[in-house]
N, C-alpha and C positions, 0 to 999 in steps of 0.2 A: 390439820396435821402438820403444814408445814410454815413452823412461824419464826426459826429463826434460818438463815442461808447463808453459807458461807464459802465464800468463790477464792481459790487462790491462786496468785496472780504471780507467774515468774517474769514477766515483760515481751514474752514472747505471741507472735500473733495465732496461737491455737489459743493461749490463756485469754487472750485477749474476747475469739469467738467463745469460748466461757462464759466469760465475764457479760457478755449480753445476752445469753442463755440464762443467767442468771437472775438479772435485770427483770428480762420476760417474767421469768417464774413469781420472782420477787412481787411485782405487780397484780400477776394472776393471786397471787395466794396473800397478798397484802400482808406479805411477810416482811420483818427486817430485816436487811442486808448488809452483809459485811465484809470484806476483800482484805484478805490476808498475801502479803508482801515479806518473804524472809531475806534479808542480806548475811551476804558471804562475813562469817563470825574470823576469819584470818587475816583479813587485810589491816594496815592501819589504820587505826582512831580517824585521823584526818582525813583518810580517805573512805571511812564507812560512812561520816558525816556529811563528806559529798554527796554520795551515793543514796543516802538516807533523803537527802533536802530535792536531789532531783528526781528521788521516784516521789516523791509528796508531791512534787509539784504535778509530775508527771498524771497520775491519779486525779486528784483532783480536776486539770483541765479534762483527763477523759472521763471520767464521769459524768463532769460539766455540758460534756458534748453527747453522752449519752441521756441526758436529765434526769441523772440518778444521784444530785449530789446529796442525798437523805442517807447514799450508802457510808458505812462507819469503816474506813479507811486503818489496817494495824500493819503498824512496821515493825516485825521483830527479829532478830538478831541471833543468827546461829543455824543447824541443820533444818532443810527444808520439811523433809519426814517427820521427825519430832515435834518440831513447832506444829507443825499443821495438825498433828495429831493431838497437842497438849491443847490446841486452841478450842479445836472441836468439843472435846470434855468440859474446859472452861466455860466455855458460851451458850451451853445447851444447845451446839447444832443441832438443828433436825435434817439437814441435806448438805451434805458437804460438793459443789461444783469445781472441775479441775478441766482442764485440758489435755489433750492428746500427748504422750512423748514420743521421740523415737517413730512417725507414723510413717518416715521412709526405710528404717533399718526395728522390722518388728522383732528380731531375733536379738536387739538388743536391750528389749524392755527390761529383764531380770537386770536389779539393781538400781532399777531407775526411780524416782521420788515417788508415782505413779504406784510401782510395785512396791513399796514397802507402806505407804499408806494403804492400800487397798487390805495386804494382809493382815491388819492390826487395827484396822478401823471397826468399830463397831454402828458408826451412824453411815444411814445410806450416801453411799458414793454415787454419782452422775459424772459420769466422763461423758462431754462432749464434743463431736467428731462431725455433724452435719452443717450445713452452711444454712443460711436465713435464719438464723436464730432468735429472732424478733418476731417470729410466728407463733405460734403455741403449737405443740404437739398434736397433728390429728388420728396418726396412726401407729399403732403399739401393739408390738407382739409379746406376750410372757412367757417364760419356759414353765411351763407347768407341769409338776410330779404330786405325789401325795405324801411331801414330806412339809414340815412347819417351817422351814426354811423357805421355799417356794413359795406356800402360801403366802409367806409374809411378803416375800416381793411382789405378789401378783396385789394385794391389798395396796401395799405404798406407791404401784405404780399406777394405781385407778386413779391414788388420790393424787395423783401428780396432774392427768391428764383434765381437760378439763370437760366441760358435759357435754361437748360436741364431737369429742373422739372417739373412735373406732378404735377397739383393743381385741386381738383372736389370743387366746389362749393353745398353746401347740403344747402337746404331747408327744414323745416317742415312744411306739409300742414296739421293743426288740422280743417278735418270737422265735424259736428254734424252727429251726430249718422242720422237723416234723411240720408245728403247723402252719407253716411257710408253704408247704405242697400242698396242704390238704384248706385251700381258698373257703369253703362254705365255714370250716371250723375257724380259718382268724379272720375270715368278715367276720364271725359270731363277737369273738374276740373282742374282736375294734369296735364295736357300737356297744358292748357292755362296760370299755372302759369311757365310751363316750358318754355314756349313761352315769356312769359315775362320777366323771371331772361335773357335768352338768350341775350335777346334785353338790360337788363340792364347791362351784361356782357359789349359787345360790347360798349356801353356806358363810364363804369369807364373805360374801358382797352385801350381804343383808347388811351391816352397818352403815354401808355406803350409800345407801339409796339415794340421799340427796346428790350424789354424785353420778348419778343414772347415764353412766355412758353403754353404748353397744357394744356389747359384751358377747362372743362366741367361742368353743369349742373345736378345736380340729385335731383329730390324733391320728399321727403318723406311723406307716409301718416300715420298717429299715430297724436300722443300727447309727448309732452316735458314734462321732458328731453329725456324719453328711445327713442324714435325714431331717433335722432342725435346720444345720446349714439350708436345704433344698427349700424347706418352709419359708425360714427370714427370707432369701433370695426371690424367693416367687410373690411376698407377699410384701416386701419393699418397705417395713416400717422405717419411721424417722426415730423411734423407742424402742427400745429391748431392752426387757424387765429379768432381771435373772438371780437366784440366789444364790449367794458361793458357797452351801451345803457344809458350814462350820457348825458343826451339833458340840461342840466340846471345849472345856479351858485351852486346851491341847488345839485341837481344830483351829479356834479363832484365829492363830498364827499362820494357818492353811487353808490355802484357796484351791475347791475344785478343780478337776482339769478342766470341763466347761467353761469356768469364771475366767482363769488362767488363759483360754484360748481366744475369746471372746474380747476380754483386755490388750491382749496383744495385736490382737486382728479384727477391733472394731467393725461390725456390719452395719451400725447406726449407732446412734446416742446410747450410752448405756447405762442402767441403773443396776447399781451392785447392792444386794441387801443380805446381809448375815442376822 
């Protein structure tokens, strides 16, 4: 599913743990890789061709030291968002990899390269935010509803993971305060909707078989966000599978408050899928 990766590189050391999250995947899925590099389109000529010669150089020896030099190295010229975006259409991504922004000022994310590719991307995003990234992913949580949006994330992120990991699937059941007092009627509840996510497990995952990871079920009863927050938090994934719930021409340019919260305030590695 995932054959071509594309990691983009601003110089800074979060892109950097990217950029070997990348590498990993790259390897796990015997995909080819490729690290996209924008320079500032205002300066001058003479000084973009500095700037051009010493991130090539740049690249290449880290690479060289990561022994990734098979990855396809683009230097292009102009707004970070844009390009990254036109690349991704161009190249046939199938997983665009980025780094964290702003991970000490989250209230500044709006505006940031980050948030303008996220709303307008259509290939899944992986913001990475965990340290060791040279491991493969063992443990992954999905946000899972029973919308096609969702599904699709909790699919891309099976296939992401590899056949040794552990993925729970978390549901939030918000019911009204009625059967909030009346216990026997939302235990009834919550094991008929567990009954259900089950069946729609089985469902998305049949294609997957060959990718036979442990797969379970837990559905929560509260109110979003804290109740998922309380799940990721107890259950500590290095993955969080989530979909930004764009159903529309209109939508695709809007990101969930979930996606939206989750981007800003990373709890692990995140995979965004519209």
């Amino acid at each position: 599913m995932f054959q071509h990766i594309l990691v983009a590189h601003d110089l800074s050391h979060e892109a950097d743990i990217a950029l070997r999250r990348a590498i990993q995947l790259a390897r796990q899925h015997n995909a080819r890789l490729s690290l996209l590099h924008v320079l500032e389109d205002h300066l001058p000529n003479a000084v973009q061709g500095n700037l051009r010669d010493a991130a090539q150089q740049y690249f290449t020896e880290r690479l060289a030291q990561l022994g990734a030099e098979d990855c396809q190295v683009l230097l292009r010229k102009g707004r970070p968002a844009q390009e990254i975006l036109e690349e991704t259409g161009d190249s046939q991504t199938d997983l665009l990899v980025i780094g964290r922004h702003h991970h000490n000022a989250p209230e500044l994310f709006i505006g940031t390269t980050l948030e303008r590719v996220a709303r307008h991307l259509t290939t899944p995003l992986l913001l990475v935010v965990g340290e060791r990234p040279e491991q493969p992913y063992q443990r992954a949580v999905a946000a899972l509803d029973f919308s096609l949006c969702a599904c699709d994330a909790l699919r891309k992120g099976c296939a992401l993971l590899p056949r040794e990991a552990h993925l729970t699937a978390l549901n939030v059941m918000e019911l009204g305060n009625r059967l909030l007092s009346r216990s026997a009627s939302s235990g009834d509840f919550l094991e008929t909707q567990k009954v259900l996510l089950g069946k729609l497990l089985e469902d998305e995952l049949a294609g997957l078989a060959e990718r036979a990871h442990t797969v379970e079920v837990e559905v929560l009863r509260g109110s979003l966000p804290k109740a998922l927050d309380d799940g990721i938090a107890s259950l500590r994934p290095q993955l969080l599978t989530l979909g930004s719930h764009g159903r529309s021409l209109i939508a695709q340019a809007l990101l969930g408050s979930l996606a939206l919260r989750y981007l800003q305030n990373p709890p692990a590695d995140l995979l965004l899928v519209k």
